[in-house]
C-alpha positions in Angstrom: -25.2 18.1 -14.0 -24.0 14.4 -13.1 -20.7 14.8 -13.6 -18.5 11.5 -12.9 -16.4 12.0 -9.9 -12.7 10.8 -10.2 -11.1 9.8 -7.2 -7.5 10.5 -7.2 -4.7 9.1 -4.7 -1.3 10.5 -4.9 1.6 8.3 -5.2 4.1 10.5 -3.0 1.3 10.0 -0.2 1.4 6.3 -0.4 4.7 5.7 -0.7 5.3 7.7 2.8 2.9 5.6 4.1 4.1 2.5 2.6 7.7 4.1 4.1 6.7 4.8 7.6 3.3 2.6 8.3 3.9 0.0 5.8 4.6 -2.9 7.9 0.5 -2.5 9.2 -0.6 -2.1 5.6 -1.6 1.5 6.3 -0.8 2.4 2.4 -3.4 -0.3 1.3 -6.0 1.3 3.2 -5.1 4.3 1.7 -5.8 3.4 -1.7 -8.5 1.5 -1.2 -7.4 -2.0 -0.9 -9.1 -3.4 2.0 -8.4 -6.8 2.1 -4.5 -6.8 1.7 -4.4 -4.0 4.4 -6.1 -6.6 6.8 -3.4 -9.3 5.9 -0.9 -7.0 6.1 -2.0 -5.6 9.5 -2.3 -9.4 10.8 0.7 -10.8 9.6 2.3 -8.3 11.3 0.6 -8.0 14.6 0.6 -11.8 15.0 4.0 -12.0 13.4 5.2 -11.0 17.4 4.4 -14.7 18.1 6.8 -16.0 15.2 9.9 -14.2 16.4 8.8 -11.6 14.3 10.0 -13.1 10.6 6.4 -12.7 9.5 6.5 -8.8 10.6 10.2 -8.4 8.9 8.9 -9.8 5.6 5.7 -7.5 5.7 8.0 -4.7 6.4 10.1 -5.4 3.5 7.0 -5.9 0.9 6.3 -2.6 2.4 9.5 -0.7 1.5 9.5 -2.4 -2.2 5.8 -1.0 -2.8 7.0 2.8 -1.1 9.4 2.8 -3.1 7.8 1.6 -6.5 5.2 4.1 -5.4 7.6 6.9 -5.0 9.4 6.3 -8.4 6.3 6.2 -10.6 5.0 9.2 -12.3 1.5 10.2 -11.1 0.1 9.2 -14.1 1.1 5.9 -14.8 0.6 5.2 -10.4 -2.8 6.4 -10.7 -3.4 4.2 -14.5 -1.8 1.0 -12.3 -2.8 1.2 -9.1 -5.9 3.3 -9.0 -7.6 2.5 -12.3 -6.5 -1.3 -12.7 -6.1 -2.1 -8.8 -2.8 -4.0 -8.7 -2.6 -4.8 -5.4 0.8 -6.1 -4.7 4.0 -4.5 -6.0 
């Protein structure tokens, strides 16, 4: 009985993520993308020492992805962003 597990993420869940913790990359984590959610989650926490441009960019890559997430139909989010990891937008 080895039966293939298939790990599904739901698009509604990462795109309120991306919406509401977006700016430290919380949505990355979610879906399994460590490394962007580190840069993410830099950027913006040493973004406080650049006047906070660096965190208002983050923030905004953040919205664009929550809301690409929250458009997509769960099979073509979970084909793009699961199966082929596409990271950014």
């Amino acid at each position: 009985m080895n039966k293939k597990t298939v790990e599904t993420k739901s698009n509604i869940a990462a795109g309120l993520l991306a919406l509401f913790l977006g700016g430290l990359g919380i949505h990355k984590f979610y879906l399994g993308y460590t490394t962007p959610g580190i840069v993410m989650l830099l950027v913006s926490l040493f973004g406080v020492i650049l006047l906070f441009i660096p965190t208002f960019v983050i923030g905004v890559i953040a919205f664009i992805e929550a809301i690409l997430y929250l458009t997509k139909n769960p099979e073509d989010f979970h084909s793009e962003y699961v199966e082929n990891e596409k990271h950014w937008f």
